[in-house]
C-alpha positions in Angstrom: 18.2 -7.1 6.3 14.5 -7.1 7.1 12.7 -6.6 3.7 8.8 -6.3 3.2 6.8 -5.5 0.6 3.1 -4.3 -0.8 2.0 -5.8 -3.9 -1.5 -3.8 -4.6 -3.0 -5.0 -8.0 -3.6 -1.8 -10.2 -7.3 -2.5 -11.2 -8.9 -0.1 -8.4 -7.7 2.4 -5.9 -6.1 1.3 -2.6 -8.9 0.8 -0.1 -8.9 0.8 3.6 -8.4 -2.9 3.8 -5.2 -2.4 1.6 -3.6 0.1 4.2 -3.8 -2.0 6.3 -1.9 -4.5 4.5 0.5 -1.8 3.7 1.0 -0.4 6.7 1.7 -3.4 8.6 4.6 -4.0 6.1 6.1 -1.1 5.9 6.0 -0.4 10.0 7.7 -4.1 10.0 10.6 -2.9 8.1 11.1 0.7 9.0 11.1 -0.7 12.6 14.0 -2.9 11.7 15.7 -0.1 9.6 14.6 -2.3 6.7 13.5 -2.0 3.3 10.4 -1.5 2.1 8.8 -2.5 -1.8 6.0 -1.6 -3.5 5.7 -4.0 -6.0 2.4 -3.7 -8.5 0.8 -7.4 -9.3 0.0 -5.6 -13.4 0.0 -9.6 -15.2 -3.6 -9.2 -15.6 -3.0 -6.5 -19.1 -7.1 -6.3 -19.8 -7.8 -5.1 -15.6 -4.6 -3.1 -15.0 -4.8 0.4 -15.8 -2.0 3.4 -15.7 -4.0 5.5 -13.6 -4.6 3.2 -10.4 -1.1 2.5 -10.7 -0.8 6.6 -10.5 -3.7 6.6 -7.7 -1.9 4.3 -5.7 1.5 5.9 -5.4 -0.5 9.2 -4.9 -2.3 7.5 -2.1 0.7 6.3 -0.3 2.6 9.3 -0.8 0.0 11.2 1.0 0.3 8.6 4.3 3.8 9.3 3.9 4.5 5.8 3.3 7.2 6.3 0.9 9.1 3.0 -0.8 12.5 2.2 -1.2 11.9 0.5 -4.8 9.0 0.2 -7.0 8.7 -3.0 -9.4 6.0 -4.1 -11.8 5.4 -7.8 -12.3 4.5 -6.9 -15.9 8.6 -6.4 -16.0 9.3 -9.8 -14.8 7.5 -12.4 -16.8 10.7 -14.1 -17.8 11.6 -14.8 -14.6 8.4 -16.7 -13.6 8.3 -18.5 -17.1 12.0 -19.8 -15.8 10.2 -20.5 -12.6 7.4 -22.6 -14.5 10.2 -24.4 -16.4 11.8 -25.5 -13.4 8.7 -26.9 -11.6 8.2 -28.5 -15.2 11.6 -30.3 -15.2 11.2 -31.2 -11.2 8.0 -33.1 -12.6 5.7 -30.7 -10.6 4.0 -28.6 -13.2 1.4 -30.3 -15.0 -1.1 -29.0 -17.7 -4.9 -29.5 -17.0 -7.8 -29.4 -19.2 -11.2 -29.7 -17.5 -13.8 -26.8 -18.2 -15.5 -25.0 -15.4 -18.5 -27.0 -15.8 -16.3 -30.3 -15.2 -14.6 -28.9 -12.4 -17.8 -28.3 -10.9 -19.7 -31.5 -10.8 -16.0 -33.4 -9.6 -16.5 -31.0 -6.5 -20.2 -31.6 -5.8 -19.5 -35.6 -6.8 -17.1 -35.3 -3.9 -18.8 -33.3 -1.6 -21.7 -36.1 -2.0 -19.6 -39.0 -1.4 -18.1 -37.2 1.9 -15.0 -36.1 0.3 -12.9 -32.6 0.4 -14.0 -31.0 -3.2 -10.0 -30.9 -4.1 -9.0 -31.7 -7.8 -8.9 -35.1 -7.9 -5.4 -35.2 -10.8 -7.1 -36.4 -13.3 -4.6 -34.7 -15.8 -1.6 -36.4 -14.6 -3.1 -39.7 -16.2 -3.1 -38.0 -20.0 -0.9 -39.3 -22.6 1.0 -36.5 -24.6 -2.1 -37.6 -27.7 -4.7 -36.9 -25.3 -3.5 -33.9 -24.3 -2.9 -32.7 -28.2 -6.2 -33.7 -28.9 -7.4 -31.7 -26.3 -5.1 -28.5 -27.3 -6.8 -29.3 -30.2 -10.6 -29.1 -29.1 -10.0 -26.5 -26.0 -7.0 -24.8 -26.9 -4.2 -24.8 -23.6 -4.6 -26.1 -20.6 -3.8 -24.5 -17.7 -0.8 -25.2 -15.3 -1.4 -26.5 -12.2 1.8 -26.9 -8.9 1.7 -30.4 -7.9 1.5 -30.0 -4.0 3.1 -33.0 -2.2 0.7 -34.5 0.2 2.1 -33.6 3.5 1.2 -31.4 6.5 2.1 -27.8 6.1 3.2 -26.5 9.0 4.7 -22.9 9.8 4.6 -20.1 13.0 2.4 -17.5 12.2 3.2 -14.2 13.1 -0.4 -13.2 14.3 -2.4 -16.9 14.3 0.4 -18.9 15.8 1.2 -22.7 15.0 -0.4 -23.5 11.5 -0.8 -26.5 10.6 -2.9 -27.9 7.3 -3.2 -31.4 5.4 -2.0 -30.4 1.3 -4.1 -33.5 0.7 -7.2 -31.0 1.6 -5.9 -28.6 -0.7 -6.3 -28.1 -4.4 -3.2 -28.2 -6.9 -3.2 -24.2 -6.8 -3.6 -23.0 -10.5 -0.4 -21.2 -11.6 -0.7 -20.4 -15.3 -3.9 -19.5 -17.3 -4.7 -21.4 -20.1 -4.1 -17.9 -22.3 -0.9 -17.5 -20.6 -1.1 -15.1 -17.8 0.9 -15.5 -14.7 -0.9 -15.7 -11.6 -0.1 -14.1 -8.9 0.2 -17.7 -6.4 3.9 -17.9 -8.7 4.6 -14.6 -9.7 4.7 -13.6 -5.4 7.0 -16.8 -5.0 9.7 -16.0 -7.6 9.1 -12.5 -6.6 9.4 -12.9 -2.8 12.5 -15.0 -3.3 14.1 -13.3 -6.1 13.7 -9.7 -3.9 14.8 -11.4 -0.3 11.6 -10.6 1.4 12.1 -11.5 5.1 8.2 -10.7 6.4 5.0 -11.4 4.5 1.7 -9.5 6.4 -1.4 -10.0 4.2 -4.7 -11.2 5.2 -6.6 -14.3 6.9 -7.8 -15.2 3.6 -4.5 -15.9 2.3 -3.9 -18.5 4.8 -3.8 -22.0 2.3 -2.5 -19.4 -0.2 1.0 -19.2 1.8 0.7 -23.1 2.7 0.6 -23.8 -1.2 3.5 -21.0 -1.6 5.8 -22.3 1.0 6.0 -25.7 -0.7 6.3 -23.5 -3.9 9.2 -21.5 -2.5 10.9 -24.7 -1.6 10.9 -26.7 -4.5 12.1 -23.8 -6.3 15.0 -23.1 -3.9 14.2 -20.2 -1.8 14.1 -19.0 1.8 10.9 -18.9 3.4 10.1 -15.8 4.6 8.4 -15.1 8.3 4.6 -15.2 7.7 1.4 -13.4 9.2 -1.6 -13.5 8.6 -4.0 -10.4 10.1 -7.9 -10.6 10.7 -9.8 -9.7 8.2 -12.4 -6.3 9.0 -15.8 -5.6 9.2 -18.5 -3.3 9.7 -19.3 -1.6 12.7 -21.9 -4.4 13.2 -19.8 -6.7 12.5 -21.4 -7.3 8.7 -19.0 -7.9 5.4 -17.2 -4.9 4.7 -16.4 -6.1 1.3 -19.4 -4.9 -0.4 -18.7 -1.2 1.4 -15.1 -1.2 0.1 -15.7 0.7 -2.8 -17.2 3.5 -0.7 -13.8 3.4 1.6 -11.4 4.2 -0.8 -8.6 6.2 0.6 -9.2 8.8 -2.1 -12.7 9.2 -1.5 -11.3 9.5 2.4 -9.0 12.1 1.4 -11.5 14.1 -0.1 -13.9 13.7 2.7 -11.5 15.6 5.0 -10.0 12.9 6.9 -6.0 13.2 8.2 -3.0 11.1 7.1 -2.5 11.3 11.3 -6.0 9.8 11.8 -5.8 7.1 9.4 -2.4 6.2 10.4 -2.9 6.4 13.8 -6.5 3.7 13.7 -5.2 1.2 11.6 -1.6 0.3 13.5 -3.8 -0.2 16.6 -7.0 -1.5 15.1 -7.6 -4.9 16.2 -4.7 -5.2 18.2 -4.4 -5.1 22.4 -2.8 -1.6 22.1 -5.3 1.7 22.5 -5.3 4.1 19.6 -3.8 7.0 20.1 -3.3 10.2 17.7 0.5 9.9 16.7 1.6 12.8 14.8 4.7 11.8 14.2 5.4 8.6 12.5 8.7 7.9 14.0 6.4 7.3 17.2 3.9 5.3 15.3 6.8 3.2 14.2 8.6 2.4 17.9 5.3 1.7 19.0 4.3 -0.9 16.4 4.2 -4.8 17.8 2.7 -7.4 15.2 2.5 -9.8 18.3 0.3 -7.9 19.8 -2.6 -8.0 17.2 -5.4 -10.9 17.2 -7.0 -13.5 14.7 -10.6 -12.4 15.6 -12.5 -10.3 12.8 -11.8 -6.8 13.5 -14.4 -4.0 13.5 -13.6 -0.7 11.4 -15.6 2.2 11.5 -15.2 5.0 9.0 -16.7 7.6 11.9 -13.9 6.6 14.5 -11.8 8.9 12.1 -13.4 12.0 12.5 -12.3 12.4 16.0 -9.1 11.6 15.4 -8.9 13.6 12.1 -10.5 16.8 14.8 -7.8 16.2 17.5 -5.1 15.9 14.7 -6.3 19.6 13.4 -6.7 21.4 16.6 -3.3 21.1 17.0 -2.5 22.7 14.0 -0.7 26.4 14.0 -2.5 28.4 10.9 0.4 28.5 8.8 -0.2 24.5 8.5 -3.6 25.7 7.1 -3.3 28.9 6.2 -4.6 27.7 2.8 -7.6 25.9 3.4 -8.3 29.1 6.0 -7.9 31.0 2.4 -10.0 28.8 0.0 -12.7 29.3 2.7 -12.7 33.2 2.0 -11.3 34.2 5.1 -9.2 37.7 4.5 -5.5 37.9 5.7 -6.1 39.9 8.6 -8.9 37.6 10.1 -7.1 34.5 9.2 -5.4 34.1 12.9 -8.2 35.2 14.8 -10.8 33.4 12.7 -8.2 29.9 12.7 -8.0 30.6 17.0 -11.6 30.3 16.8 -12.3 27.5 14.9 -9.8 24.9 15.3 -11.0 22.9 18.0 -14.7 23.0 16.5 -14.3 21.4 13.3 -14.4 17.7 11.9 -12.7 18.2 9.0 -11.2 21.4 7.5 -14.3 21.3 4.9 -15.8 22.4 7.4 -13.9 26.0 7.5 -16.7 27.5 4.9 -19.7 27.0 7.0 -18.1 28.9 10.1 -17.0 31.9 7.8 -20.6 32.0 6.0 -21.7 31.8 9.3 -19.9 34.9 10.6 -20.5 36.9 7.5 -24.0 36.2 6.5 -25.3 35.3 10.1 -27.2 31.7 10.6 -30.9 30.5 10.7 -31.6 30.8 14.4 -33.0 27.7 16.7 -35.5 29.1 18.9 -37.2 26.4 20.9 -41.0 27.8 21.4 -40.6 28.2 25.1 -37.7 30.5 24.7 -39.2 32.9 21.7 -39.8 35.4 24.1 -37.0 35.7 26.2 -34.9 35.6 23.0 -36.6 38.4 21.1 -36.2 40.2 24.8 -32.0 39.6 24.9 -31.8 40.4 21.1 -33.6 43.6 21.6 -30.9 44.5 24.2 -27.7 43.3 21.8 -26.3 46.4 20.2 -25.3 46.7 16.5 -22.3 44.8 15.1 -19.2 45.4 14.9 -18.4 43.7 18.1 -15.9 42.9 20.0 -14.4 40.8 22.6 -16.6 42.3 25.7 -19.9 42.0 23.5 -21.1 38.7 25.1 -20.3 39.2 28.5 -21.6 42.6 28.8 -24.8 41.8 26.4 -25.4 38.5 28.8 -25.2 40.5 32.3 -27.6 42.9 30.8 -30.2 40.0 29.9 -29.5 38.2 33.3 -30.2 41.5 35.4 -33.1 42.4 32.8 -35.0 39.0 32.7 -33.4 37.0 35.8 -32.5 34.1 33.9 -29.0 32.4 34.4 -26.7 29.8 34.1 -27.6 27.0 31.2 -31.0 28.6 30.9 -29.8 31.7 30.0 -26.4 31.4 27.7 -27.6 28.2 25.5 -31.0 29.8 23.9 -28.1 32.9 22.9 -26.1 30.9 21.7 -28.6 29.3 19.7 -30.3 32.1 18.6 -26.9 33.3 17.4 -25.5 30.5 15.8 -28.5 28.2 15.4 -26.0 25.6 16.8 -26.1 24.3 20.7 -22.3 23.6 20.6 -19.5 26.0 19.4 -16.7 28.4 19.9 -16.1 30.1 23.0 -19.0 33.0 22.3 -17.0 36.0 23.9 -14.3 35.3 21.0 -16.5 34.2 17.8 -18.5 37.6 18.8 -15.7 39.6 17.0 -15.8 37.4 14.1 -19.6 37.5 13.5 -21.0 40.5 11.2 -24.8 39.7 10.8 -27.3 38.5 13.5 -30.5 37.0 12.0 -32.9 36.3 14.7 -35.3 39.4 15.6 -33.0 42.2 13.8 
């Protein structure tokens, strides 16, 4: 059975470069009529906190990316100490001892003599005394996977043929010197142990899963299909790692933006598919081809899901939003008639208030100076409120026969004066809805 999984670390909330992760995965196995794991990398006690953990399953819950089973690595340390004891006894777990500071003048005496800044092993030449003595002075050492120095070599999913020298590679640091599990073992055992099929993470885990598939075969295990997806950026092109705290899917959420629009941009983002708004995720599912995405850096822009998120909502019947319509202070019985004429001129349904302020209180009028006249001409000819659904086109034959203007020149500077916006509702059926007129009354 295909199996994937998502193994967020609960020290932040899920950002957009983590849905994308996520999604991947769990498209790859609902596709296959698969499983699907969320599994939360919690070794790290003093980072990990209770209520990312809670963010995180809120967050997914909300895509409607819902899990078949939920582990926590902080369950499973016995397993990866077994893990560690294997390796040990195969001879290819070895404790280390050099300082930051060491480790960083080997790699720049390397780098200066032309060689790859790798750890050079120095560790494997200790005697059991030398390494008390050191226990001694620097308390443990930390545990490093002794790679064997061979090409790596597997299909990627996304880059294609991989290929990389371990002898370029560092012996990947496994176990801190205070004990904790990192998360290079604690994926192996886990992968293994759960019978993951399909790994999707990012570019920047590429020598990770060359270290890992050595690691998943000198402890036994089946390797699993691997792909690696481009990493994203800005709009421009810039990092987007330094903007990631400002695209968290909460702050999203709260921003307005639609599980539908989010969904729908990322399973097409940097692939050779066009997005589309899928409502339905049994379509964004069948439609969903890993082999179709690309290795170059992918552009994200937070604004490409506003239109989406607008599309998604005028689509919407009012009982889908009856209580947003409600929050915004819309009464019952202008809730259909005030939805009908909103819906396909919003962003966001935070954007509900302003359009009912609007109608109620009447808005700030934009009278370009060539126009003043003419306008304080038509709005001497509009009759009181209430009005209804012949208002406009009445009021706007009068002012045409009245002042001879027509057309563009005629309808926008009353629309404007009206709404003090250029773009808008259909005019003849927000008249209804509209209680107060501003300009010239």
């Amino acid at each position: 059975m295909t199996t994937t999984r998502f193994a967020p670390s609960p020290t932040g909330y899920i950002h957009i470069g983590n849905l994308r992760t996520a999604l991947m995965n769990y498209l790859i196995a609902r596709k296959a009529g698969g499983s699907f794991i969320l599994r939360i990398d919690d070794t790290d006690p003093e980072r990990s906190k209770e209520e990312y953990v809670d963010g995180i399953k809120r967050d997914l819950e909300w895509l409607g990316l819902h899990w078949d089973r939920v582990d926590r690595q902080s369950a499973r340390l016995d397993l990866y100490e077994a893990a560690a004891q294997k390796l040990r006894d195969m001879g290819r777990f070895y404790e280390a001892f050099e300082t930051p500071t060491e480790l960083d003048l080997k790699r720049k005496k390397q780098l200066n003599m032309g060689k790859p800044p790798v750890y050079d092993r120095a560790a494997l030449a200790l005697s059991e005394a030398e390494k008390e003595r050191l226990r001694a002075e620097r308390g443990n050492g930390v545990w490093r996977f002794k790679l064997n120095h061979a090409r790596i070599e597997w299909d990627d999913g996304i880059l294609g043929d991989i290929s990389i020298d371990a002898a370029s590679v560092s012996d990947p640091v496994l176990i801190r010197g205070d004990g904790q599990v990192l998360y290079t073992l604690a994926s192996v055992v886990d992968d293994t142990e759960m019978g993951v099929t399909h790994v999707v993470r990012g570019s920047d885990h590429v020598t990770n899963t060359a270290t890992q598939i050595q690691m998943i075969e000198a402890l036994g295990g089946t390797l699993p299909v691997f792909a690696h997806h481009s990493l994203l950026t800005g709009p421009q092109g810039e990092a987007l790692s330094k903007r990631l705290g400002t695209l968290a899917l909460r702050d999203l959420r709260a921003q307005g933006v639609q599980p539908a629009a989010l969904l729908s941009l990322m399973a097409r983002l940097g692939s050779s598919d066009p997005v589309e708004l899928q409502t339905d995720m049994a379509a964004l599912i069948d439609g969903f081809d890993i082999s179709h995405f690309g290795s170059a850096p992918t552009k994200f822009d937070a604004e490409d899901l506003y239109p989406l998120t607008a599309r998604y909502l005028s689509g919407l019947p009012l009982e889908a939003v009856a209580e947003e319509v409600s929050a915004a202070g819309v009464p019952d019985d202008k809730a259909e008639e005030f939805w009908a004429v909103t819906r396909e001129n919003i962003r966001t349904l935070k954007d509900l208030g302003g359009w009912w302020t609007l109608m109620q209180n009447g808005a700030e009028p934009q009278i370009d100076a060539e126009d003043a006249d003419f306008v304080a001409e038509a709005l001497a000819l509009l009759p009181e409120p209430p009005f209804d659904a012949e208002t406009w086109s009445t009021w706007t034959a009068e002012v045409k026969a009245q002042t001879g203007r027509k057309g563009r020149g005629l309808f926008m500077p009353l629309r404007k004066a009206l709404t003090g916006q250029a773009h808008g509702p259909d005019m003849s059926a927000l008249m209804p809805l509209l209680q107060v007129v501003k300009a010239g009354r």
